[in-house]
TORTORMAR-543193 format. One record per residue (C-alpha): residue number from 0; x, y, z. Coordinates in Angstrom, 1 decimal. Each point is the difference from the previous one (the first is absolute). Layout:
+------+--------+--------+--------+
! resi !      X !      Y !      Z !
+------+--------+--------+--------+
!  NUM !      X !      Y !      Z !
...
+------+--------+--------+--------+
***
This chain:
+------+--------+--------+--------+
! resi !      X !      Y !      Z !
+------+--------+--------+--------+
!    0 !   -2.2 !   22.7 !  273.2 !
!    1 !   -0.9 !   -2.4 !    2.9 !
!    2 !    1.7 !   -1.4 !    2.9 !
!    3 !   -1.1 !   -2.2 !    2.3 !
!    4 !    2.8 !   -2.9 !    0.1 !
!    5 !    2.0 !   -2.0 !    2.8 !
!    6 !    3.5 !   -1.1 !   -1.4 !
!    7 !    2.9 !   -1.4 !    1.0 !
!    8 !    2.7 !   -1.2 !   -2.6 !
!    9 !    3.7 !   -1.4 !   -0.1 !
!   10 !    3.0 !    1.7 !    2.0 !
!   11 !    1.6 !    3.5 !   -1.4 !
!   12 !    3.7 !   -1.6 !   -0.4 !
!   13 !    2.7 !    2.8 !    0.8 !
!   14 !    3.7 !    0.4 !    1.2 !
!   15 !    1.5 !    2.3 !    2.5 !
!   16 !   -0.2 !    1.6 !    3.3 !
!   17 !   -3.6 !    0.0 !    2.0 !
!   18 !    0.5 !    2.8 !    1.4 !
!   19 !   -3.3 !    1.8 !    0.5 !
!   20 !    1.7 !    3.2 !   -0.5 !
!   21 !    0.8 !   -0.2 !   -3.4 !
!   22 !   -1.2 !   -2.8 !   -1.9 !
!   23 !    2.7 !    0.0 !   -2.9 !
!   24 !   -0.6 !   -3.4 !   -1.6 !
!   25 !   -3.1 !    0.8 !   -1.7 !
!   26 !    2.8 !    1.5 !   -2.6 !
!   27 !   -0.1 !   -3.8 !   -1.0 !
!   28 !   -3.7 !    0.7 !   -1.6 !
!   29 !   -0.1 !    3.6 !   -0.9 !
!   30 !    2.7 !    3.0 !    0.9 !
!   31 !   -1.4 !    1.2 !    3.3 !
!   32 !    1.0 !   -0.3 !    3.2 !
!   33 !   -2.5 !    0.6 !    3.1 !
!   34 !    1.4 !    2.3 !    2.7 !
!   35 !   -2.6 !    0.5 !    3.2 !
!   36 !   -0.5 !    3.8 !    1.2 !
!   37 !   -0.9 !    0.0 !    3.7 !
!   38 !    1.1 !    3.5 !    1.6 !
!   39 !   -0.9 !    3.4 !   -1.0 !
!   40 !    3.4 !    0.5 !   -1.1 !
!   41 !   -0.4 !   -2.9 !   -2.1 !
!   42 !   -3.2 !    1.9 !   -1.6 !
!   43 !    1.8 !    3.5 !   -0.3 !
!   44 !    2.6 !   -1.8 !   -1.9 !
!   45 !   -2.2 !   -1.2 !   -3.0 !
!   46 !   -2.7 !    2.9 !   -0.2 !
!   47 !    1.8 !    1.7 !   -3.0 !
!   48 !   -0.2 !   -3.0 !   -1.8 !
!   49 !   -3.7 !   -1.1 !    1.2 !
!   50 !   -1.0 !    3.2 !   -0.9 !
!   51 !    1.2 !   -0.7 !   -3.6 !
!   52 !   -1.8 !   -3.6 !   -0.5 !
!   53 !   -3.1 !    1.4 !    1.3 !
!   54 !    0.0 !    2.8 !   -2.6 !
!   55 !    0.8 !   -2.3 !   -2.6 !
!   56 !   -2.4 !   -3.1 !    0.6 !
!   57 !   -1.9 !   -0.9 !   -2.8 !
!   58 !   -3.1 !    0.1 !    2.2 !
!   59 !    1.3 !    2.8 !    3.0 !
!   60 !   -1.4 !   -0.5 !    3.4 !
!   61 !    0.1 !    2.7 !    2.6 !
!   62 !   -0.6 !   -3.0 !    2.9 !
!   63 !    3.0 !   -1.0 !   -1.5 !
!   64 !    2.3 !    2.5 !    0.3 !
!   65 !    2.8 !    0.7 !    2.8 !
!   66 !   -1.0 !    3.2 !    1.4 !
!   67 !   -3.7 !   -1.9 !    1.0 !
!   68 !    2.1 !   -3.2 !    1.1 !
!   69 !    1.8 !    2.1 !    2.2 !
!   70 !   -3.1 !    2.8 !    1.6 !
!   71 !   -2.2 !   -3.5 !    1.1 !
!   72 !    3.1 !   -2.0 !    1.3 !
!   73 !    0.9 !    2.8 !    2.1 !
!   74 !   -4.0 !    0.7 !    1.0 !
!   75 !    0.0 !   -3.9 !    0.7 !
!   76 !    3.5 !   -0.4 !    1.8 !
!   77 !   -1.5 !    3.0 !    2.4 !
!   78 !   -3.1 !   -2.3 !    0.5 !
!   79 !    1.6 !   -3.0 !    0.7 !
!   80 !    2.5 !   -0.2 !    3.1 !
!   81 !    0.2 !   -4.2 !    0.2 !
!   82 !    2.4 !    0.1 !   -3.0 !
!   83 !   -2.4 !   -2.7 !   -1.7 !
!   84 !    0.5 !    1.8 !   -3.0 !
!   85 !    3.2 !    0.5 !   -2.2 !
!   86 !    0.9 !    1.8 !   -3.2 !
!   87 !    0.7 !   -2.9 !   -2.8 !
!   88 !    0.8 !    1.7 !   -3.3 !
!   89 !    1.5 !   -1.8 !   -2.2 !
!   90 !    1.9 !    1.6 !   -2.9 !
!   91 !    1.0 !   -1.7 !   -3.0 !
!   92 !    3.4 !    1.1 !   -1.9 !
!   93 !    1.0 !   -0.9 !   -3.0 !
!   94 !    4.1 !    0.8 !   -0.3 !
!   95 !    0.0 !    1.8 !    3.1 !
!   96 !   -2.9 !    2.3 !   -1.0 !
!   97 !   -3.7 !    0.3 !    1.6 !
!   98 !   -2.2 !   -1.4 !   -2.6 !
!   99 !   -3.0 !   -1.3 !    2.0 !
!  100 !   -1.3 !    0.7 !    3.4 !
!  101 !   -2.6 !   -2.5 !    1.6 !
!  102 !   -1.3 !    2.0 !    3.3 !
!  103 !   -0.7 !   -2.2 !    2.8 !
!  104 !   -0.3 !   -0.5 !    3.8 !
!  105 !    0.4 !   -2.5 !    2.8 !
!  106 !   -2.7 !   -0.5 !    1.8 !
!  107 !   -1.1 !   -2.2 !    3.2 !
!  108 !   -3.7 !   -0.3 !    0.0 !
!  109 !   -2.0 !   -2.8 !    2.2 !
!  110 !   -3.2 !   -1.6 !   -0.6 !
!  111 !   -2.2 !   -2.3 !    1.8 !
!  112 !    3.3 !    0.0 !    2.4 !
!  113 !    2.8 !   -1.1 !   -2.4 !
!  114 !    2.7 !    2.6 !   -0.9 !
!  115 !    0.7 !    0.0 !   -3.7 !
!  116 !    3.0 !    2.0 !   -1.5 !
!  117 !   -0.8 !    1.6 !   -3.0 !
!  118 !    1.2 !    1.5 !   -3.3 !
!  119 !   -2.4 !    2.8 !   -1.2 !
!  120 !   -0.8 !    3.4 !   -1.5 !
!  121 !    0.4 !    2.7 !    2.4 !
!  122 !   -4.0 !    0.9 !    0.7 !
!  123 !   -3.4 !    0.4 !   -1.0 !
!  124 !    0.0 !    3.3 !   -0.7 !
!  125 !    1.9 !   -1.0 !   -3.7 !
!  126 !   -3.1 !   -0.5 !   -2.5 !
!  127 !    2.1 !   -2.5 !   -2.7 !
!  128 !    3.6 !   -1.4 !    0.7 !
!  129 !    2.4 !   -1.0 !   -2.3 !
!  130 !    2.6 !   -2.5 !    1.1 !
!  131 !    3.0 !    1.3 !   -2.1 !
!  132 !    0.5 !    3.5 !   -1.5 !
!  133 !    2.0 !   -1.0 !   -2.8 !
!  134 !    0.0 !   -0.5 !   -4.1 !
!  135 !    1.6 !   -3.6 !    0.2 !
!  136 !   -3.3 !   -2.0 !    1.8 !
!  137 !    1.4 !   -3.8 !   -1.0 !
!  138 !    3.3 !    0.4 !    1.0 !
!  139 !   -0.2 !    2.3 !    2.9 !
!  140 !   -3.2 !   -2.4 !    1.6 !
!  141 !    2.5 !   -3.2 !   -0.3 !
!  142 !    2.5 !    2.1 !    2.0 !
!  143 !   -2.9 !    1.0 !    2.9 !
!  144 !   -1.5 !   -3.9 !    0.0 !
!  145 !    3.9 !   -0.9 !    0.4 !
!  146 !    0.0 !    2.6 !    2.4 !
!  147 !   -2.8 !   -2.0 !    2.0 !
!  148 !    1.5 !   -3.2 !   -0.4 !
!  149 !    2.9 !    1.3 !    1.8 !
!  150 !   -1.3 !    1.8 !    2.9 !
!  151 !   -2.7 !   -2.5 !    0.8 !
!  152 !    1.0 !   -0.6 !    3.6 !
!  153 !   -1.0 !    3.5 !    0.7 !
!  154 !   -3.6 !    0.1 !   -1.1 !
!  155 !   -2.8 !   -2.3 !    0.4 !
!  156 !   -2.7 !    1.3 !   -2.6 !
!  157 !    0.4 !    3.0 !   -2.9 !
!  158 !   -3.2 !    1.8 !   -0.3 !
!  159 !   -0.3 !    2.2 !   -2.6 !
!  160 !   -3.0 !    1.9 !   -0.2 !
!  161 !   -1.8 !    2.0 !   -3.0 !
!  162 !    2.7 !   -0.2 !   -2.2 !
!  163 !   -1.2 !    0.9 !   -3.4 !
!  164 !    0.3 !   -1.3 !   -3.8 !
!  165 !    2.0 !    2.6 !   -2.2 !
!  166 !   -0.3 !   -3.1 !   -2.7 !
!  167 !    3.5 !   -1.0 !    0.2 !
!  168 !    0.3 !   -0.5 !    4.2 !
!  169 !   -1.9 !   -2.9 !    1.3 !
!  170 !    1.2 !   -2.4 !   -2.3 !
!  171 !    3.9 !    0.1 !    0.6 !
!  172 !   -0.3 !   -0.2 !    3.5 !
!  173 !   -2.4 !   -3.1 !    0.0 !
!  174 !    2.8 !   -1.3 !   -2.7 !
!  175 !    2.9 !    0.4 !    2.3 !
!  176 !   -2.0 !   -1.4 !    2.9 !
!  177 !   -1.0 !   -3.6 !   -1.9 !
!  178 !    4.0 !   -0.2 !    0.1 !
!  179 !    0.6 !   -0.2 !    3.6 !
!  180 !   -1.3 !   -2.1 !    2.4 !
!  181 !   -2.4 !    2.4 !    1.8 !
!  182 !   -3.6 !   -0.1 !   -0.6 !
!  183 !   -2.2 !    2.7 !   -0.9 !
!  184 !   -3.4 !    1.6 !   -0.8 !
!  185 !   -1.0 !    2.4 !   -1.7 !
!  186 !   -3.5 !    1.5 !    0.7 !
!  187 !   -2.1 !    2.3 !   -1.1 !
!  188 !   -0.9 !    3.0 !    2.4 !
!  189 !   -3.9 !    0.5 !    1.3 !
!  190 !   -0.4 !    3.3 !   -1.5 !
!  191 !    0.1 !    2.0 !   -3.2 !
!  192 !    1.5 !    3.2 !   -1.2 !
!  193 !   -2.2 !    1.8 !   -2.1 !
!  194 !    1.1 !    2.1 !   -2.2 !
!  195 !   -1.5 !    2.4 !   -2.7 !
!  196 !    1.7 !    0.4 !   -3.7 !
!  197 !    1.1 !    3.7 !   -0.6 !
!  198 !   -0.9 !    0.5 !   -3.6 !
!  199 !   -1.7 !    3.4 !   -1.3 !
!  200 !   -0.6 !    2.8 !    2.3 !
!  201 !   -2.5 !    0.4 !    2.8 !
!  202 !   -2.9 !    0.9 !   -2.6 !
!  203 !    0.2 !   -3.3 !   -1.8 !
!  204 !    0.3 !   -1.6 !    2.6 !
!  205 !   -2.7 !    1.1 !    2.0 !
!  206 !   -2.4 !   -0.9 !   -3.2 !
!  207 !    1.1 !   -3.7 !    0.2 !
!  208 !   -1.6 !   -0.2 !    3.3 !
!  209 !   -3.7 !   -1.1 !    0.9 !
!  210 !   -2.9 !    3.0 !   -0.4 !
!  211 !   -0.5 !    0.1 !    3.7 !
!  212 !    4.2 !   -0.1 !    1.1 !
!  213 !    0.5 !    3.3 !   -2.8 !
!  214 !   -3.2 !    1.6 !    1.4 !
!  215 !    0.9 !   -0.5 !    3.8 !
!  216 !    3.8 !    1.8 !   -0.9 !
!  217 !   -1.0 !    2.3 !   -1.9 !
!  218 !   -2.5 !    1.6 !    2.3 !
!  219 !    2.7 !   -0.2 !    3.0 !
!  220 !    2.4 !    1.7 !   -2.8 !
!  221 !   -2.5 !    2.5 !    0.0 !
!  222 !   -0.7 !    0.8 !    3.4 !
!  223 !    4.0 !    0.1 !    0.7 !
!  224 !    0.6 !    2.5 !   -2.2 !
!  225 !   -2.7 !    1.7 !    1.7 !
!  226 !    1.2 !    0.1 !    3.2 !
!  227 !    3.5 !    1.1 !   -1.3 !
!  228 !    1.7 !   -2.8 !    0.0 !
!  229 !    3.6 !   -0.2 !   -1.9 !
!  230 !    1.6 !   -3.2 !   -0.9 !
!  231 !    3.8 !   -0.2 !   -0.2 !
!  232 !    3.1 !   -2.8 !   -0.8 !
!  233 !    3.4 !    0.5 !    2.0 !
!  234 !    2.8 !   -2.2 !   -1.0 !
!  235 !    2.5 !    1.3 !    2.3 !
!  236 !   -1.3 !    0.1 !    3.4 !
!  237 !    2.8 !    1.3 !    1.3 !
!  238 !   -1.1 !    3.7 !   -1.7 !
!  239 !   -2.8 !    0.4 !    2.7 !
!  240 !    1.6 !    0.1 !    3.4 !
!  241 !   -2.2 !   -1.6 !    2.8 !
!  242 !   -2.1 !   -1.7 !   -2.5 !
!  243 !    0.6 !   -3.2 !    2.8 !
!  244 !   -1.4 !    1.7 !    2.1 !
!  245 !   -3.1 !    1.3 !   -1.6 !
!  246 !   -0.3 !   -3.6 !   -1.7 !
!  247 !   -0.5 !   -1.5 !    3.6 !
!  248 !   -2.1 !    2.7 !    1.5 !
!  249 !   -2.9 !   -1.1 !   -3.0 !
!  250 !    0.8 !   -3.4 !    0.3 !
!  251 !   -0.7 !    0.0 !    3.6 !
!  252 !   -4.0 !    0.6 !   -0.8 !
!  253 !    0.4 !   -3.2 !   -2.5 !
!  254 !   -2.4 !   -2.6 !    0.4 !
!  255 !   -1.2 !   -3.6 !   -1.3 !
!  256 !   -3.7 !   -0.6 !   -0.7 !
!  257 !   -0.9 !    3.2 !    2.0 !
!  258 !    2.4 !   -1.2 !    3.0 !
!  259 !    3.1 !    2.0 !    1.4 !
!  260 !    3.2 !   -2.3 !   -1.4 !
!  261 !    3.8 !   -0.2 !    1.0 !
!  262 !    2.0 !    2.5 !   -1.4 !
!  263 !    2.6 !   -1.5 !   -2.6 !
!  264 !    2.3 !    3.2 !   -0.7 !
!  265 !   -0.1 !    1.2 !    3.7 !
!  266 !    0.6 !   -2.8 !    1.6 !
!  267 !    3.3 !   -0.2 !   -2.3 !
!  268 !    0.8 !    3.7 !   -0.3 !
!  269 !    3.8 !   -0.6 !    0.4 !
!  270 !    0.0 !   -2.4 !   -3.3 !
!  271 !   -2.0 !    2.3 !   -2.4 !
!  272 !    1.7 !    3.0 !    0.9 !
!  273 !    3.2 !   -2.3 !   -0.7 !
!  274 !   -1.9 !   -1.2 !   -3.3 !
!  275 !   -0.9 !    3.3 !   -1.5 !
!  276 !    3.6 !    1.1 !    0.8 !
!  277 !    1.7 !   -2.6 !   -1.9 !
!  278 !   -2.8 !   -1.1 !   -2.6 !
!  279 !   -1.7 !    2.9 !   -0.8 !
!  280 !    2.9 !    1.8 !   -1.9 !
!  281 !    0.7 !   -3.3 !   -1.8 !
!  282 !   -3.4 !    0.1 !   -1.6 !
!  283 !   -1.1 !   -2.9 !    2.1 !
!  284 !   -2.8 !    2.2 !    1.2 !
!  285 !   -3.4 !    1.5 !   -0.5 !
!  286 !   -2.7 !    1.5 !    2.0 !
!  287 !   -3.6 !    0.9 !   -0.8 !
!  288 !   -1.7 !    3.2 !    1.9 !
!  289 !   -3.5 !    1.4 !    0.4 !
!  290 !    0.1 !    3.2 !    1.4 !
!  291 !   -2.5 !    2.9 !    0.5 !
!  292 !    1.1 !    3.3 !    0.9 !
!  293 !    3.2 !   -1.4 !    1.4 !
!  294 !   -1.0 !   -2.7 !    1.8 !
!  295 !    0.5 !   -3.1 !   -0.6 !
!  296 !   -2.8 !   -2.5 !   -0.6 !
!  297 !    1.2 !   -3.4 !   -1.5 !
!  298 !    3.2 !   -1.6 !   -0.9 !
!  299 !    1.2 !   -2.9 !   -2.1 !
!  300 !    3.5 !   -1.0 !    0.5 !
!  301 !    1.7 !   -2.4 !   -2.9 !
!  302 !    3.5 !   -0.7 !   -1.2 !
!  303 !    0.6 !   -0.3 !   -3.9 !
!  304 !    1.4 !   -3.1 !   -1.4 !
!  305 !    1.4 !    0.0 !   -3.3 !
!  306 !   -3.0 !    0.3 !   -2.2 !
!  307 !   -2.6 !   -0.7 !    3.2 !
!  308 !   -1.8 !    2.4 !    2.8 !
!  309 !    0.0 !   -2.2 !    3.1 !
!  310 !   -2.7 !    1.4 !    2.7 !
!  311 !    0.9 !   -0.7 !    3.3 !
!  312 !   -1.9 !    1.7 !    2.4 !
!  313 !   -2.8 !    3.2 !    0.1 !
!  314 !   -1.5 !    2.0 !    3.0 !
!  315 !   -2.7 !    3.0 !   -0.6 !
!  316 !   -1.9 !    2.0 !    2.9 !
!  317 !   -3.3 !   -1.7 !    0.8 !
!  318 !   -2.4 !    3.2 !    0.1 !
!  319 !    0.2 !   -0.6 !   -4.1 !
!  320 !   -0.5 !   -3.3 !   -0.3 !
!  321 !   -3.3 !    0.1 !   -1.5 !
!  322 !    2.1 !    1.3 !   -3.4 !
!  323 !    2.5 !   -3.0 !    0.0 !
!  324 !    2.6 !    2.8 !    0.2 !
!  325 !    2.5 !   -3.2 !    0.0 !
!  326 !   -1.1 !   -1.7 !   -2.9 !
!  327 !   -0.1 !    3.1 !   -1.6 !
!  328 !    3.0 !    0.3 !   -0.6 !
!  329 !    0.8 !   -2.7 !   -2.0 !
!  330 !   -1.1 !    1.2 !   -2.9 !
!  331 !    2.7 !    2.6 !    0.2 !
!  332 !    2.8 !   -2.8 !    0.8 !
!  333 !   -1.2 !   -1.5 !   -3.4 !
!  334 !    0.5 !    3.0 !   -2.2 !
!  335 !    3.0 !    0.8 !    1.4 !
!  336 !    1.0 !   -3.4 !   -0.5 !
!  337 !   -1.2 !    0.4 !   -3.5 !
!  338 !    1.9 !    2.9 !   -1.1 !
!  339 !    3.1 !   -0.7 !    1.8 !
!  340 !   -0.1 !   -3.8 !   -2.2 !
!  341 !   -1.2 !   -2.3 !    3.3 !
!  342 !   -1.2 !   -3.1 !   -1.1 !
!  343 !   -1.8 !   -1.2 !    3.0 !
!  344 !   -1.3 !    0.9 !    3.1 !
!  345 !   -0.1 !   -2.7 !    2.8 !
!  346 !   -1.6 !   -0.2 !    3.0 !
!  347 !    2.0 !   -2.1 !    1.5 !
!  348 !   -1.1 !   -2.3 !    2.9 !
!  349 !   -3.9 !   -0.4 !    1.4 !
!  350 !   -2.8 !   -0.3 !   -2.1 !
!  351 !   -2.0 !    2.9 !    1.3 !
!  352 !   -3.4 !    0.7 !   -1.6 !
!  353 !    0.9 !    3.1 !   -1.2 !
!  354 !    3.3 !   -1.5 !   -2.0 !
!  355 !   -2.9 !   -2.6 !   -1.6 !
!  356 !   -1.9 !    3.0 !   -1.2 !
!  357 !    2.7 !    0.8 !   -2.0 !
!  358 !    0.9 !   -3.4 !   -1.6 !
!  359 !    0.2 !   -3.5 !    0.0 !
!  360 !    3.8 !   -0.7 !   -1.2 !
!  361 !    2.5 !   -1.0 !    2.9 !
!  362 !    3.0 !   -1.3 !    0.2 !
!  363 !    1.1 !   -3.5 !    2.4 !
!  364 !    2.7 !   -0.1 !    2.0 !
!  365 !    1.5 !   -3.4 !    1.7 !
!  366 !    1.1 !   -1.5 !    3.1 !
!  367 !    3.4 !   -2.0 !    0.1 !
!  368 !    0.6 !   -2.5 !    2.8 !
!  369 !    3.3 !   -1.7 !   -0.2 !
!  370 !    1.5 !   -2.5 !    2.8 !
!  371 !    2.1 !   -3.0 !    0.9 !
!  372 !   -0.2 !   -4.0 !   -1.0 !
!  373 !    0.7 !    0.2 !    4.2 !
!  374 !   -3.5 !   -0.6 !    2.5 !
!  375 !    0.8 !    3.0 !    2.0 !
!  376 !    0.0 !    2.0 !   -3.0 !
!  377 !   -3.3 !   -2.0 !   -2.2 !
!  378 !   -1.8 !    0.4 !    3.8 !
!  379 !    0.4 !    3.6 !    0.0 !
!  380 !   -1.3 !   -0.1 !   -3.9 !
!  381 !   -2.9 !   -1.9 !    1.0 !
!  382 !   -0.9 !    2.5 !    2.9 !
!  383 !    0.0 !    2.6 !   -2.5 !
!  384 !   -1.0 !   -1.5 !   -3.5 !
!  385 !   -3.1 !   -2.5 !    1.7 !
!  386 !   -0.2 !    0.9 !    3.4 !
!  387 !   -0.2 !    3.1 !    0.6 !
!  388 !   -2.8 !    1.1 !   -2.7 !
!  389 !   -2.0 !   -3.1 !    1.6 !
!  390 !   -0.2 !    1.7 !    3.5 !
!  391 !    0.1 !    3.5 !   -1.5 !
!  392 !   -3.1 !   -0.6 !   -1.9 !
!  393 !   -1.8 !   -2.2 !    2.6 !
!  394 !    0.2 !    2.4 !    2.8 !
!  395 !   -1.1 !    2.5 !   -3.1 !
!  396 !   -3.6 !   -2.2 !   -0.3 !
!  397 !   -0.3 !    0.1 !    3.9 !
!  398 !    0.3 !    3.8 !    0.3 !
+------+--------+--------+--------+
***
């Protein structure tokens, strides 16, 4: 499916209170009333029942899911002192019940001088977004574009950034929109996510790749298992005390194209100690280790979802680079994700050389831009939409 459409259609028509606290009148299109979280409290008060839609979801995403809501908003509210960004959650019920959770922020940004309030996902550190965790998409996106309608006066521009395409997600929300008078685009994102089919075991698998890719692993197999190298899954990192700790002492060597990079897990040890805590026991978890007489020589960290291995991030010590240590150990993700009944294993934003070694099949996510029939608000739209990627990539030829 593609996207790449400006709309605008005829007003969303609707009775009752505009309160942007609880937006109760979008009961007049579908059962659901919108109620916005914005304390902690709030938060604590709906975890049990997050928890249980994120279990459930057809399509489970851990980026989803209340116990990472909550580690980043508390890494970001420690960031940020200026109050430019608020907690927006907005939880749908249906009879007094939590049946959807949409998990958004407030946000003050300024470009090129002009301060523009915003509606988004949390951060960038959330590889696909969904913008309802429910099972009721058409009649619970009504109640969020009703939601918008209502609280217009406090945003100037939504921005929703890689939000991805379960089949059934895209669609409703760009049908509720064409209802309301607000305009939108929908666009699709710059990069892929390629991902590899998990179907037959490492052996067959290896086969089905080129002469020179099966002689090239093979022989690093080889010299691994030399050197005494042992290969092991953990589900539960919680089962390995300090494995933080070791995690970011190897990660600390990590480098890009044979240059020292920022560490990702140290620099946020607070909210993966907080994630393997809460996640890990849940199944949410899973991490890859080389080691060699105890020591610990590569790791893959990636979070299961549903039927799907999701690889989010990898460190190993640079003294063994020559081996790939790495990229070795993929091939033990994909028979364990073989003979535990994984469907998939994706490697989630970047398209990496490495990933393209492995295959060419990726997955799009979009870009949704909505904003106001007012010029302050279609202003800010074209700073972001037209202008900005005009300067952006202008000052990218001069460099």
């Amino acid at each position: 499916m593609k996207f790449d459409i400006t709309q605008t259609g005829k007003p969303l028509t609707s009775t009752g209170s505009d309160s942007a606290k609880d937006s109760s009148s979008s009961k007049a299109k579908a059962p659901y009333s919108v109620v916005e979280i914005t304390t902690k409290e709030g938060l604590s008060n709906v975890q049990t029942d997050w928890n249980r839609l994120s279990e459930t979801a057809a399509q489970p995403n851990v980026f989803m899911t209340f116990d990472w809501h909550r580690a980043w908003s508390q890494q970001f509210a420690q960031e940020s002192r200026s109050g430019r960004r608020t907690l927006c959650v907005l939880a749908l019920k249906q009879d007094g019940a939590l049946a959807g959770i949409s998990p958004l922020i407030h946000r003050t940004a300024s470009r090129f001088g002009i301060s523009v309030r915003k509606v988004e996902f949390l951060g960038a550190h959330a590889d696909y977004n969904d913008l309802i965790l429910g099972n009721d998409p058409e009649a619970q996106s009504l109640a969020i574009a009703d939601y918008l309608v209502r609280t217009q006066d406090a945003w100037d521009l939504v921005d929703l950034r890689d939000l991805r395409d379960t089949g059934n997600s895209l669609a409703p929300i760009q049908s509720a929109l064409s209802r309301t008078d607000l305009h939108y685009r929908m666009m699709p994102e710059p990069g892929r996510y390629l991902y590899l089919r998990i179907d037959a075991p490492w052996p067959e698998m290896l086969g089905r790749l080129s002469r020179t890719a099966r002689h090239t692993l093979r022989k690093k197999q080889r010299r691994l298992e030399r050197m005494g190298m042992r290969v092991r899954i953990i589900q539960n990192p919680l089962a390995e005390p300090g494995l933080v700790e070791k995690l970011i002492a190897l990660e600390s060597q990590k480098s890009v194209q044979g240059l020292p990079s920022e560490p990702f897990i140290g620099a946020y040890p607070d909210v993966f100690r907080s994630l393997f805590e809460k996640l890990g026991p849940r199944g949410w978890l899973y991490l890859a280790l080389m080691e060699m007489d105890g020591r610990l020589v590569a790791w893959h960290l990636g979070f299961r979802c549903g039927k799907r291995l999701w690889d989010y991030s990898t460190a190993y010590d640079r003294s063994f680079s020559r081996l790939s240590p790495g990229t070795m150990l993929i091939p033990a993700i994909l028979d364990y994700g073989f003979s535990h009944g994984y469907s998939e294993h994706d490697f989630l934003r970047g398209e990496e050389p490495y990933k393209l070694r492995w295959t060419n099949d990726y997955h799009q996510t979009y870009r949704l831009m909505i904003w106001k029939k007012r010029w302050s608000s279609r202003t800010r739209a074209f700073i972001y939409l037209d202008l900005k990627p005009k300067v952006y990539g202008l000052f990218g030829r001069i460099g």
